[in-house]
C-alpha positions, 0 to 999 in steps of 0.5 A: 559703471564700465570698467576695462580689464587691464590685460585684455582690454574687455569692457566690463560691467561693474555689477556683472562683475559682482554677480559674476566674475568673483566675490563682491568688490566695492565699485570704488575699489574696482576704480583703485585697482583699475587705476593702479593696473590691477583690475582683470576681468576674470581669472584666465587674466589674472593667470595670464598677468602673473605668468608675464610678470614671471618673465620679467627682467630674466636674463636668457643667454643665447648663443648667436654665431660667435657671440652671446646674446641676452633676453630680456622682457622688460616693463617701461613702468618699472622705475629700475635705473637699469631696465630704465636704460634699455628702455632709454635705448629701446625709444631711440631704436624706434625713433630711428627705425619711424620717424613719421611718428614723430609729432611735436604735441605727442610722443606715441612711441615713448608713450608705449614703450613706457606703457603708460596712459595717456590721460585716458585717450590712448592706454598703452598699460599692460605693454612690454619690450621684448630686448636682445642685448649684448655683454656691454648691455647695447640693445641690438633689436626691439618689440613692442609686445602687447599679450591680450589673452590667451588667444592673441598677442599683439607685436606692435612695432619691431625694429633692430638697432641701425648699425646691427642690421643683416646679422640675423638678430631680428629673427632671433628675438622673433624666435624667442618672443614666439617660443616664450608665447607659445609657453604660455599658451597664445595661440595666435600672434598678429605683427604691423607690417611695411608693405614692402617688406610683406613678402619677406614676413610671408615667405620666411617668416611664417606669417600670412596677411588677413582677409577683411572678414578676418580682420573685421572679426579680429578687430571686433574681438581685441582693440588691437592697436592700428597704424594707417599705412601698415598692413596687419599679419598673423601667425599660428602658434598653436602646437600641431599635433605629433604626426609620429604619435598620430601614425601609431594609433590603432586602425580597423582592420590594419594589423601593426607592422611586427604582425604583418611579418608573421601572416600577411593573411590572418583575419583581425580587426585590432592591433596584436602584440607579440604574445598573441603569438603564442596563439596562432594555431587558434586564429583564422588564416585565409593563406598557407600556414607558416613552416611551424604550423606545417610541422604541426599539422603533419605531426596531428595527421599522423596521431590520428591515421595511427589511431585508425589503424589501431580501430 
C-alpha cells in the first residue's frame, strides 16, 4: 500500500515506512492518519508541519505608510466563524482577480483556499492563506501558499483586493511571506506568473524564470501545482553569507590592518594582535626599524663600544 506524505507530497511505501521511517504502525492506522491530514512521511515533516501550525491565526501589526495592517496565516479547513470570513473574502479576491477558472461543474479556487480533497482527484490539503487585512477586518491582498518541504515553497496564486490596488499592499505581504519562510528555513520559493506581468516580477521583485532542465527537475521532485498559460518563477531565500564576517577571516601571509600601521615590512604569516607588540624587537624586518627601535639599537651600541674600550 502506497500512502502520500500530507506536507510534501512524497509517495511513501507502507512497509518501508515500518522498517524505516519510525516505529511500526499498523497500515490501517496509517490510512486514518492519512485521511485526517496527519500522515508525514519522515520527522523533517512533521517539524515542518507544526512550525505552520505555530503561525496560524497570529496577528502581526504592520505599519503601512499611515496606517496599520494585519498578518494573518490562516487554514480554510479551520471551522472558526472569524477565519471563516476571511476565508469568505479571500475566494471573492481571487474570483475577481481569475475569472477563467471559473467552470460550472468545479470550483478549483474554493477548493484551495478551503484546502480541502477533492474526492481523490485534486488534494489541496496542507494549503494555507497568507491575508493582509485592515482595522475594519477588509482583506486588502491574498496568497494561496503551499510549504512543501524545507527546500521549496510554492505560492500558487496572489491577488490584491480590486479597489486596493497600486497602494503597495502586494509587496508587503510578499515581504511578509518571504520573511516568515526564510524563519523557517525554505530555501527556494516558486510563484505562477501572467506573462505580461514577468518583467515586473524579475526586475523588482527579485524572481527569475526557470529553464526546462530546471523546471523538468523541479517538476520531478515536488508535484507543484501548475496552470496552462502561466509561467513558473523562483526566488532564493537561502541567507548569503555576511561579507563583513567574511573580510575578517585571517589571510596567509596578509597581516590585519592595526599591524600594517606598525611595519608595513615584518615577515608574518598569521594575524598579530596588539600584544604582540610588546615583542617587536624579536620579529624579522626587512625595512628600516621605527623611531623606538632606533633609540634602542643606538643605546645597546653604546654599551657595548664602552665594553671595548674597558678591554
Amino acid at each position: 500500500m502506497i500512502i502520500f506524505c500530507n506536507q510534501c507530497e512524497r509517495p511513501c511505501h507502507v512497509k518501508c515506512y515500518n522498517s524505516g521511517f519510525q516505529e511500526n504502525n499498523e497500515p490501517l492506522n496509517v490510512l486514518r492518519e492519512y485521511m485526517q491530514c496527519h500522515f508525514f512521511c519522515c520527522k523533517k515533516c512533521q517539524l515542518l508541519r507544526a512550525s505552520l501550525h505555530q503561525e496560524l491565526n497570529k496577528r502581526e501589526k504592520i505599519r503601512h505608510k499611515r496606517s496599520n495592517v494585519c498578518w494573518h496565516l490562516l487554514s480554510g479547513m479551520n471551522p472558526r466563524r472569524d477565519v471563516q470570513q476571511f476565508i469568505d473574502q479571500v475566494i471573492g479576491i481571487f474570483k475577481v482577480a481569475f475569472p477563467e477558472t471559473a467552470d460550472p461543474e468545479s470550483d478549483i479556487i474554493r477548493d484551495m483556499v478551503i484546502a480541502t480533497d477533492v474526492g481523490g482527484k485534486n488534494d489541496f490539503r496542507g494549503m494555507y492563506c497568507a491575508v493582509l487585512t485592515t482595522s475594519s477586518k477588509l482583506v486588502v491582498s491574498a496568497a494561496i501558499l503551499k510549504v512543501r518541504t524545507e527546500e521549496v515553497a510554492e505560492l500558487v496564486l496572489v491577488a490584491t483586493h480590486n479597489e486596493c490596488r497600486k497602494k503597495g499592499y502586494f509587496r508587503l505581504l510578499l515581504r511578509q511571506i518571504e520573511s516568515h519562510l526564510t524563519a523557517l528555513n525554505v530555501q527556494l520559493l516558486t510563484a505562477h506568473v501572467d506573462p505580461e506581468m514577468v518583467p515586473i516580477w524579475s526586475k523588482k521583485l527579485g524572481f527569475t524564470i526557470l529553464s526546462d532542465q530546471e523546471k523538468s527537475s523541479l517538476l520531478e521532485a515536488h508535484p507543484l501545482v501548475m496552470f496552462e498559460g502561466l509561467t513558473l518563477m523562483q526566488k532564493s531565500l537561502a541567507i548569503k553569507p555576511d561579507l563583513e564576517v567574511l573580510s575578517n577571516q585571517v589571510t596567509m601571509g596578509e597581516p590585519s590592518a592595526p599591524d600594517l600601521k606598525i611595519s608595513s615590512n615584518q615577515v608574518t604569516m598569521r594575524e598579530r594582535s596588539a600584544p604582540d607588540l610588546n615583542v617587536l624587537s624579536n620579529q624579522v624586518t626587512m625595512g628600516e626599524p621605527s623611531a623606538g627601535l632606533c633609540s634602542v639599537y643606538v643605546t645597546a651600541y653604546a654599551l657595548v663600544s664602552e665594553c671595548f674600550r674597558c678591554l
